[in-house]
C-alpha positions in Angstrom: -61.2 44.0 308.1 -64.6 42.5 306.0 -62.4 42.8 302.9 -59.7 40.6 304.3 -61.9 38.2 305.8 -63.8 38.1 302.1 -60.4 37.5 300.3 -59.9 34.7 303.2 -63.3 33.2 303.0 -62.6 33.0 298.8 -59.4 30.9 299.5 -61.0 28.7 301.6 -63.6 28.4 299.6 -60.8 27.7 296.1 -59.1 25.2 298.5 -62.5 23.1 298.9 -63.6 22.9 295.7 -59.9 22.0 294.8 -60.2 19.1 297.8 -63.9 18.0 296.6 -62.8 18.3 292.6 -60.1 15.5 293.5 -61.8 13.2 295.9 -64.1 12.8 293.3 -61.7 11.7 290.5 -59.9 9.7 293.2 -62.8 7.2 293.6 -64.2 7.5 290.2 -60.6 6.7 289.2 -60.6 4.0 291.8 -63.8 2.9 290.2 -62.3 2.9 286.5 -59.2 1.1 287.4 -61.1 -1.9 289.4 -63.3 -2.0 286.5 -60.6 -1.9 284.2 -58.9 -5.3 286.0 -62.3 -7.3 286.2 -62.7 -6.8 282.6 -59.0 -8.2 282.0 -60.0 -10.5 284.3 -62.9 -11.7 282.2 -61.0 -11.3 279.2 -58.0 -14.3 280.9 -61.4 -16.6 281.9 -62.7 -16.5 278.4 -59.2 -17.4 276.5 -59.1 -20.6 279.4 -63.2 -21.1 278.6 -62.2 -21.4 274.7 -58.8 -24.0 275.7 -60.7 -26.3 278.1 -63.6 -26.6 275.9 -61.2 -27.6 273.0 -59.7 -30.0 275.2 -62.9 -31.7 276.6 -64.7 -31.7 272.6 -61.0 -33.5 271.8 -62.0 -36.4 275.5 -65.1 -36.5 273.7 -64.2 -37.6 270.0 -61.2 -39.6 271.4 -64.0 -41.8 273.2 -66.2 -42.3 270.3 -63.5 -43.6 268.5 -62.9 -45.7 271.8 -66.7 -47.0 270.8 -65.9 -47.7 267.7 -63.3 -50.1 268.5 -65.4 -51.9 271.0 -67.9 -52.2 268.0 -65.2 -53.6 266.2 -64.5 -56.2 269.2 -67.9 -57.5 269.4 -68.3 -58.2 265.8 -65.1 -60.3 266.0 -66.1 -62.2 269.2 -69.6 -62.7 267.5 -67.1 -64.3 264.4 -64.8 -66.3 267.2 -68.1 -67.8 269.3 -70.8 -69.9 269.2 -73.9 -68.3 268.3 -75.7 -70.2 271.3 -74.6 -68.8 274.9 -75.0 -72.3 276.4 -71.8 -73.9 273.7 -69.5 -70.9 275.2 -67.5 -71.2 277.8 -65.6 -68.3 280.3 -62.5 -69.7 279.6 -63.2 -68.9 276.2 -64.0 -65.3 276.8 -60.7 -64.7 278.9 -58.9 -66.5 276.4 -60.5 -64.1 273.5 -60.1 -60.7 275.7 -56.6 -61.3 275.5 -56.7 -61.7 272.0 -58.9 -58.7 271.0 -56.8 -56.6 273.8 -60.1 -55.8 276.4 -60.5 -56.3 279.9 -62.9 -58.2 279.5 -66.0 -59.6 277.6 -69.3 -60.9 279.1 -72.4 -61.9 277.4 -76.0 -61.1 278.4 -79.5 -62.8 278.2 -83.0 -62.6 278.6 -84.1 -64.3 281.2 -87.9 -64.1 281.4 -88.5 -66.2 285.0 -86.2 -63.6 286.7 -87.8 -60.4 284.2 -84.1 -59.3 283.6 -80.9 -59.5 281.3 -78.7 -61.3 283.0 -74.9 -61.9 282.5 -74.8 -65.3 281.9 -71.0 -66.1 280.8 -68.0 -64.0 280.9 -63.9 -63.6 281.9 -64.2 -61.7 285.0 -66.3 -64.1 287.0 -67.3 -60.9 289.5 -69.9 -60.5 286.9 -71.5 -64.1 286.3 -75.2 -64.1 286.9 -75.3 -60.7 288.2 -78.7 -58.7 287.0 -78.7 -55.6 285.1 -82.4 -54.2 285.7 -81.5 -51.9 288.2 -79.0 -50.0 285.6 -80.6 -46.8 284.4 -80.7 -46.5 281.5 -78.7 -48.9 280.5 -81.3 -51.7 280.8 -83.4 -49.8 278.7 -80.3 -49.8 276.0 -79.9 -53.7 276.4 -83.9 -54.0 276.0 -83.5 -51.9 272.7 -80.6 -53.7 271.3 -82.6 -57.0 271.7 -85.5 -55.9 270.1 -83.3 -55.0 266.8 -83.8 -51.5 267.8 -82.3 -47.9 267.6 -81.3 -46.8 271.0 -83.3 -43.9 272.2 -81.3 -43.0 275.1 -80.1 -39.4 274.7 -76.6 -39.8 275.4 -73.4 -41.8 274.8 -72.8 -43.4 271.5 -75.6 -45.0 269.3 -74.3 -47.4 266.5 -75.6 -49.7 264.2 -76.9 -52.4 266.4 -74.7 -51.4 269.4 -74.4 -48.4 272.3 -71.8 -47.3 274.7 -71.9 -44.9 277.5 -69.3 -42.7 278.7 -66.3 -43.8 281.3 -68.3 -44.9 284.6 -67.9 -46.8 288.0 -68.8 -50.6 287.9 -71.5 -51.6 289.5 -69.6 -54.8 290.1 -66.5 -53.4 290.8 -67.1 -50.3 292.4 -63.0 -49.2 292.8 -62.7 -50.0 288.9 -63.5 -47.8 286.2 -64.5 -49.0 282.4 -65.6 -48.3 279.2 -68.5 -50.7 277.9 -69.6 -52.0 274.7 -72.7 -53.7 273.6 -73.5 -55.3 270.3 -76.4 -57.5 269.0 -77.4 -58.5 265.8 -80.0 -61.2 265.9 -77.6 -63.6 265.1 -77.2 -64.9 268.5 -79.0 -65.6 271.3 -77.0 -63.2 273.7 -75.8 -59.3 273.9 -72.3 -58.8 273.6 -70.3 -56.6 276.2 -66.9 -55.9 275.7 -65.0 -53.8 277.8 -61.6 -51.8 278.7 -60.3 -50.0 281.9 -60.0 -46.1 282.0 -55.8 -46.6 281.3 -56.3 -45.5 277.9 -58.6 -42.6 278.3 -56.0 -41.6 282.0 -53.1 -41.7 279.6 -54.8 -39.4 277.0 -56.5 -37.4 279.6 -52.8 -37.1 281.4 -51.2 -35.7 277.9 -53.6 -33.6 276.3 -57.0 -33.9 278.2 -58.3 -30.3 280.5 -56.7 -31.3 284.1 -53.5 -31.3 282.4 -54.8 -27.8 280.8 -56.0 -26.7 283.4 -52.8 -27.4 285.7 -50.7 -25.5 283.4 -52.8 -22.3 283.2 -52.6 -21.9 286.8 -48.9 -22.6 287.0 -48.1 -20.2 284.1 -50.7 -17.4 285.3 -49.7 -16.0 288.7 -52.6 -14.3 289.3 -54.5 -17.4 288.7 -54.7 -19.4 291.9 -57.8 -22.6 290.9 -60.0 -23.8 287.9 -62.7 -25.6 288.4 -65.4 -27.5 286.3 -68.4 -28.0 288.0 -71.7 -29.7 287.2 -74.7 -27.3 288.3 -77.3 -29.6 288.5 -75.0 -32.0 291.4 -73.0 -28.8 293.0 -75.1 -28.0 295.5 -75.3 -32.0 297.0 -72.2 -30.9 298.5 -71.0 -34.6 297.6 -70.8 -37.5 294.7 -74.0 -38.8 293.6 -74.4 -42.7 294.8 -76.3 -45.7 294.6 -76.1 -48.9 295.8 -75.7 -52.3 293.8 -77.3 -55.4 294.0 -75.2 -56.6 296.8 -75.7 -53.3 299.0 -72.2 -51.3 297.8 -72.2 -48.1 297.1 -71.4 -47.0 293.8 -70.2 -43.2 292.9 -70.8 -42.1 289.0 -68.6 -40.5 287.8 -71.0 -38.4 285.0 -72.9 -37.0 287.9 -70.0 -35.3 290.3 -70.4 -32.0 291.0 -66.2 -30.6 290.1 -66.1 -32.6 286.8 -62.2 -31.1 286.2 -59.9 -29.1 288.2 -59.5 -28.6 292.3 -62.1 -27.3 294.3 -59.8 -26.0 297.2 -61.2 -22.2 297.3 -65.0 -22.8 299.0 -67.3 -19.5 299.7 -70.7 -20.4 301.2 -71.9 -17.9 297.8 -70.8 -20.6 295.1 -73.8 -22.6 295.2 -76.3 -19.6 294.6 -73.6 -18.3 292.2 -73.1 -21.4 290.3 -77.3 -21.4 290.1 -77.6 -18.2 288.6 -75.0 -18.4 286.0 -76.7 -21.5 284.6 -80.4 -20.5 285.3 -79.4 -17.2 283.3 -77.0 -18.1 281.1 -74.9 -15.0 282.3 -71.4 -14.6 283.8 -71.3 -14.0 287.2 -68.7 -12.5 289.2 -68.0 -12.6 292.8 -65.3 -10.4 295.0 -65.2 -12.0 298.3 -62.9 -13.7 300.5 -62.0 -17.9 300.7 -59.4 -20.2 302.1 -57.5 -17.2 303.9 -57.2 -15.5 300.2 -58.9 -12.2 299.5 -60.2 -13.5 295.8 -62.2 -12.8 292.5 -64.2 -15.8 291.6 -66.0 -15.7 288.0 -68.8 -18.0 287.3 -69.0 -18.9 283.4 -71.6 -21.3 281.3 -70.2 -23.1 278.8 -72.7 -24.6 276.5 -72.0 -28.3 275.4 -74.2 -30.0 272.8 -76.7 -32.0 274.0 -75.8 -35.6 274.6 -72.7 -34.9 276.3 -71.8 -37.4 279.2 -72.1 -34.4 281.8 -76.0 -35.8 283.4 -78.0 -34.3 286.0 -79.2 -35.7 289.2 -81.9 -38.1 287.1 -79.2 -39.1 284.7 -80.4 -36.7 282.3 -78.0 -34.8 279.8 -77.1 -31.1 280.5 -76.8 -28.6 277.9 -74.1 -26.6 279.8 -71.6 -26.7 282.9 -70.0 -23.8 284.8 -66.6 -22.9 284.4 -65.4 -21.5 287.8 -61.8 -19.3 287.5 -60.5 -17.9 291.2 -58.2 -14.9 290.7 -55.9 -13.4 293.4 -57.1 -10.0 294.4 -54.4 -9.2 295.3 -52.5 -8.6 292.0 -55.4 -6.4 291.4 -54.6 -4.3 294.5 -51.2 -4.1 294.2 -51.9 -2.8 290.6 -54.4 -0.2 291.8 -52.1 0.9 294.9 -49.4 1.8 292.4 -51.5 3.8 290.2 -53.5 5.3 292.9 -49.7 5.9 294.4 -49.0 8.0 290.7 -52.8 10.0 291.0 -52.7 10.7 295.1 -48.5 12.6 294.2 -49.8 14.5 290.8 -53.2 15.4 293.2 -50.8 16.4 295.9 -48.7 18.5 293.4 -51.3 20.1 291.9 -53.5 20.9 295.0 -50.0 22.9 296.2 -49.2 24.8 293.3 -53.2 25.9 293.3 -53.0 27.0 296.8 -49.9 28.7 296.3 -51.2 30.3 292.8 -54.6 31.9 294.8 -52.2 33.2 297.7 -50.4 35.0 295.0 -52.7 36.2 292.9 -54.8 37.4 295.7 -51.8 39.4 297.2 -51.0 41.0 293.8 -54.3 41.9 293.3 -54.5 43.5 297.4 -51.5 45.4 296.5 -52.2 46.7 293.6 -56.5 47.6 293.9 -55.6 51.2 294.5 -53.2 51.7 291.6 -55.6 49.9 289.9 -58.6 52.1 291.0 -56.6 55.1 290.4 -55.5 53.7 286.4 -58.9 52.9 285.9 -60.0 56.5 286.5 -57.4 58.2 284.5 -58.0 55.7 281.6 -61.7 56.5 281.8 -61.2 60.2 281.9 -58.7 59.9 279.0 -60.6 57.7 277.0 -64.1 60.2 277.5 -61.8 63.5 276.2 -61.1 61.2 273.4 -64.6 60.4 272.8 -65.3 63.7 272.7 -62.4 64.8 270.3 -63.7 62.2 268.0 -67.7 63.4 268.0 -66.5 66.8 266.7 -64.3 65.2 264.4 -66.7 63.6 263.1 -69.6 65.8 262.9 -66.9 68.2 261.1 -66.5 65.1 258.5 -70.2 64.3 258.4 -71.1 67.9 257.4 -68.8 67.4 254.4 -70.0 64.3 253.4 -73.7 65.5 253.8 -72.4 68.5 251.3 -70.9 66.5 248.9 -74.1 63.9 248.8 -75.8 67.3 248.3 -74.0 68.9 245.7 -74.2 65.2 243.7 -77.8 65.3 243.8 -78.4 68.9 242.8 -76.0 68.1 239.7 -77.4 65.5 238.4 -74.4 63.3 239.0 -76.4 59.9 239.8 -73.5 57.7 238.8 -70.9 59.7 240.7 -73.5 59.4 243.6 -73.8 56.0 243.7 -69.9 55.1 243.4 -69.5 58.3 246.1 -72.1 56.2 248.6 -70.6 52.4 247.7 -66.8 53.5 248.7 -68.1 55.7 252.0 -70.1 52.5 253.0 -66.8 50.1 252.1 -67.6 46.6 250.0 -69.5 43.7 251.5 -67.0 41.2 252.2 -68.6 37.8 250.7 -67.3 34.5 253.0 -67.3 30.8 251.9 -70.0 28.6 253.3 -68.6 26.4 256.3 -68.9 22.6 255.2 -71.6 21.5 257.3 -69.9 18.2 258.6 -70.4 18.8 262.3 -66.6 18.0 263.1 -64.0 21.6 262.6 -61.3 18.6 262.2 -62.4 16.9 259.4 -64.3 19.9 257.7 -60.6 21.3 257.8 -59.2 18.4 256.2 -61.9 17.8 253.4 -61.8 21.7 252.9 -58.2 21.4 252.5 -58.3 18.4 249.9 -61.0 20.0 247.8 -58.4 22.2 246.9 -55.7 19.8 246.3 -58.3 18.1 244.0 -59.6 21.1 242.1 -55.7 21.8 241.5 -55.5 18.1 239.9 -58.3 18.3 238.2 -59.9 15.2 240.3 -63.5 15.4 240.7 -63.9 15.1 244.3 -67.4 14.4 246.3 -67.7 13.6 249.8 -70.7 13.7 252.1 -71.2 12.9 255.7 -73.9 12.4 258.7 -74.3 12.3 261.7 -70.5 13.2 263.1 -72.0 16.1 265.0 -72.8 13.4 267.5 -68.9 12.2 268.3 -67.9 12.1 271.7 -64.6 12.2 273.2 -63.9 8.1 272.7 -61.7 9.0 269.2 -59.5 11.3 268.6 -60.0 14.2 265.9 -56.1 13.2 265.3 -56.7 10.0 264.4 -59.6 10.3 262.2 -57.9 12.5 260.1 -54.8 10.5 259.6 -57.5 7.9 258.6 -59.3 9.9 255.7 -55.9 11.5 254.9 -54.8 8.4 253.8 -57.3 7.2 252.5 -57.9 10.2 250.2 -53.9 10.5 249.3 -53.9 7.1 248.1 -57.3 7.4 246.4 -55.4 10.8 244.8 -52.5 9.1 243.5 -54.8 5.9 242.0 -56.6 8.7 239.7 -54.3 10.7 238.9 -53.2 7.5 236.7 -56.4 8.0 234.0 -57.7 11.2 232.0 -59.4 14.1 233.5 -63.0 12.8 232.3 -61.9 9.6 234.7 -60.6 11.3 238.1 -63.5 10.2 240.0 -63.2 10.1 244.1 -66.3 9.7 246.2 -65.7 9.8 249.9 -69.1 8.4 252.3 -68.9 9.6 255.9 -71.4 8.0 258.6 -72.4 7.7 262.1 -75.4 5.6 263.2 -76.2 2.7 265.2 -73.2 2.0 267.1 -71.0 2.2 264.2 -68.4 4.8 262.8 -67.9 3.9 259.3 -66.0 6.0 256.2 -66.1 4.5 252.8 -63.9 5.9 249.9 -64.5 4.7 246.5 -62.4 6.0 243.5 -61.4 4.9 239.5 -59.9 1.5 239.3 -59.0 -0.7 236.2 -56.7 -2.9 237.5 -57.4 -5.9 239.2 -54.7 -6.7 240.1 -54.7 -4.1 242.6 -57.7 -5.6 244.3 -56.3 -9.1 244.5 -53.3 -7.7 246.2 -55.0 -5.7 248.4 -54.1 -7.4 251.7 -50.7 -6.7 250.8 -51.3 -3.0 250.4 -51.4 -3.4 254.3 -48.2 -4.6 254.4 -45.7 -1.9 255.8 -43.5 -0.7 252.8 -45.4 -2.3 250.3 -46.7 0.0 247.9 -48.3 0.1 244.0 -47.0 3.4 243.1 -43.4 4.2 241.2 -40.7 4.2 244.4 -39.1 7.5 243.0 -42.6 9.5 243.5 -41.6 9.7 247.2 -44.2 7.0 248.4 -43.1 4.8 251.1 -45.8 2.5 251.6 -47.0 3.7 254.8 -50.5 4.9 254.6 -52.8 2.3 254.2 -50.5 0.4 256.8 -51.1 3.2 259.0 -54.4 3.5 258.7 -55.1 -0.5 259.8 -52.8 0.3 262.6 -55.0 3.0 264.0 -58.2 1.2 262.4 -57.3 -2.4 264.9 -56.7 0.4 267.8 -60.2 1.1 267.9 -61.3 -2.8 267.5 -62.5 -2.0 263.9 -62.6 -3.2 260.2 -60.6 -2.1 257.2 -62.0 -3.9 254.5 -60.8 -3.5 250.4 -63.4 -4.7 247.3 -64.0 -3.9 244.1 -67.7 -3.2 242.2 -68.5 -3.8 238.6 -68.8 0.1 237.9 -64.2 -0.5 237.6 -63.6 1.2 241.2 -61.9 -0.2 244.2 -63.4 0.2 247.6 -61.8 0.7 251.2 -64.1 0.6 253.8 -63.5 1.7 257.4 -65.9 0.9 260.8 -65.3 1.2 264.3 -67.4 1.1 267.0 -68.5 3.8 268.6 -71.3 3.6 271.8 
């Protein structure tokens, strides 16, 4: 009865550590797979990063060229007016917008009773006599330009004699948006400000700028569901940033709103501390939570923009970066993860029968048969002891003849006959090659294996290695000899081109810092060979005659299996007439 409940107690125990062994994988398979998707994830948000910040560096240039033609304008309106503001006239002005294909152009002055720059004349009477001290920083631009100096102010466009800031609200018009110019040259007695409408910049924004980008990404990525662009410094005002004009309007700027592209539909009460982080650290930041009804994964990225950029902060000042938000449907993740965990929980199942049902029947085998094998045991042991003793007499019968012949040797003299008689009873010392000390039974096996080849050919081979003892279980043995097989085959066929005296082949093995590398150098005269090398990575392409039986496949393989592990197969040449290939991976 105690020995059934100990076989009982053992099965229950097998059947535990079976349950335990796969919960564990389960989740840490769980954990792999989610992971696993975030870094895809990640992988997606970076490719839309690189796009979007293409597309905005293109907004950019397209409005400094924009600038330049607004220079352009002001120098031929300086051409088409009077030099004195007082002998110009606004009909003027409307009549040479038209010409010069602006908006509009107004002209500025000093005005030293009032302590501003005023606009004086221009075509869009909305602007006559209205005061421009209250503009920051643009008065300080128009006090620069009038001084005959550089402007200082750290973003926009500076040109000779002339500045333009970025597409903004007008003060004076605060549904319009424009473009603005301003030119002087101290050859007037007024600053020049022409100035266009945002169509142009819409219509290039509406082909090629990032909304458009942006609105195709999400239409062609399913698990996408919103990009956004927002500014970090103006994100957490929960609103544009305004100010009111001098006639009590309020005016929104457009540099300063917190979603600077995209749709901000998909609100979490996280995204402001998110959004902080990622551009107080300079980090990615990722966020699995739940917003607008959708269970999402939000990632948080800075995107560095050169300073100058006509993103500003809440004091108008330039920012160095903005964060790239990208919302991903969780749910494609967790359908992904249901199927797979579908595939692990029916192979765990599987296996979790066939081990209960292989302990039930090896433990009734081994209950029916512990007698018979009690009772085999003892007749082997009693067999095996009268066999024992058959052999101590057999040889202590043998012994006693080899102690008399010994003895009769010595007594004759016979010191030769002795010493072969005591060298064939004690059998030769069987001498066995040293093990090549590489730390990996693979690729000792292979190099082993080519020394031969090479001492057949008459190819003076010399390899060493370091630090391979420490290779884990992230590269197959497989594939790092199909690697240096390669390499050494076509190294092989190379020398076997030149005289004994030249059949050099020096193979560099090397693990350290991170980095898996192999370097094979061998005799090389042609150099031809080396400025064709990135065909010899071409499938079928090879140097060699095509009736020797080569194919062109090995160095082609060896790139194939080289890009698998995200590494470098590189080919060069040195002055000492050899041809290099060198291969690294990464290995952590």
């Amino acid at each position: 009865m105690m020995r059934r409940n100990r076989w009982q107690l053992a099965i229950i125990l097998v059947i535990v550590l079976i349950g335990i062994n796969n919960t564990v994988y389960y989740f840490m398979a769980k954990r792999s797979l989610e992971n696993g998707m975030r870094h895809e994830m990640l992988a997606v948000a970076k490719q839309i990063q690189l796009s979007i910040e293409q597309s905005r560096l293109g907004g950019e240039v397209f409005q400094n060229q924009i600038g330049r033609e607004l220079r352009a304008v002001s120098i031929a309106a300086e051409y088409a007016l009077d030099p004195d503001i007082d002998k110009v006239t606004n009909d003027q002005l409307a009549e040479l917008s038209n010409k010069l294909d602006v908006t509009h152009i107004s002209l500025f002055r000093q005005n030293s009773e009032k302590d501003d720059i005023i606009i004086e004349k221009s075509s869009d009477p909305k602007e006559l006599n209205r005061g421009s001290k209250t503009w920051d920083p643009w008065y300080d631009a128009f006090q620069q330009l009038l001084a005959l100096k550089p402007v200082s102010v750290k973003w926009g466009q500076t040109l000779p004699q002339f500045w333009t800031g970025p597409f903004e609200s007008a003060s004076t018009d605060v549904d319009k948006i424009y473009k603005w110019g301003y030119y002087y040259d101290g050859s007037t007695n007024y600053l020049i400000d022409p100035y266009i409408s945002n169509a142009m910049m819409q219509q290039y924004e509406d082909a090629t700028g990032v909304n458009r980008l942006i609105k195709r990404a999400v239409e062609e990525n399913a698990s996408l569901l919103e990009i956004t662009a927002v500014n970090p410094a103006t994100f957490s005002l929960g609103g544009p940033v305004l100010t009111k004009n001098d006639v009590g309007e309020w005016v929104e700027h457009i540099t300063q709103q917190p979603v600077i592209y995209g749709k901000y539909t998909y609100q979490n009460d996280g995204d402001v501390k998110s959004v902080e982080e990622s551009y107080r650290t300079g980090r990615t930041v990722t966020m699995n939570t739940h917003a607008n009804g959708k269970h999402v994964l939000k990632t948080f990225i800075p995107v560095q923009i050169p300073k100058g950029s006509s993103i500003l902060g809440k004091e108008g000042e330039s920012l160095d970066r903005y964060i790239l938000t990208i919302v991903s449907d969780y749910q494609f993740v967790q359908d992904s993860l249901d199927e797979q965990f579908l595939n692990i929980g029916l192979i765990i199942t599987v296996i979790t029968i066939l081990c209960m049902i292989a302990v039930v029947i090896v433990t009734s085998y081994f209950r029916r048969s512990k007698d018979q094998i009690a009772k085999h045991a003892q007749l082997t042991y009693v067999d095996e002891m009268n066999q024992l003793l058959v052999s101590v007499r057999a040889q202590r019968h043998d012994f006693l003849n080899y102690v008399q012949t010994i003895h009769s040797l010595a007594e004759l003299g016979k010191t030769a006959e002795l010493q072969a008689y005591t060298k064939e009873l004690a059998g030769d010392v069987q001498l066995t090659n040293d093990f090549i000390n590489i730390g990996n039974p693979a690729i000792a096996a292979l190099i082993r294996s080519k020394f031969a080849q090479a001492v057949e050919r008459k190819i003076q081979f010399e390899s060493s290695f370091r630090g391979l003892d420490n290779l884990d279980l992230g590269i197959k043995s497989l594939d790092l000899t199909r690697i240096i097989g390669n390499l050494i085959d076509n190294a092989f066929d190379e020398v076997m081109k030149y005289p004994e005296e030249r059949r050099l082949i020096r193979l560099e093995g090397v693990l350290e810092n991170g980095e898996l590398a192999f370097v094979i150098r061998n005799t090389c005269d042609s150099p031809e060979t080396v400025l064709s090398a990135q065909q010899l990575f071409d499938p079928g392409y090879s140097t060699k005659q095509k009736d020797g039986g080569h194919q062109g496949l090995g160095l082609p393989i060896v790139k194939q299996i080289v890009s698998m592990y995200k590494g470098t197969l590189q080919v060069t040449s040195d002055s000492e007439e050899c041809i290099i290939f060198s291969v690294r991976i990464p290995h952590y």
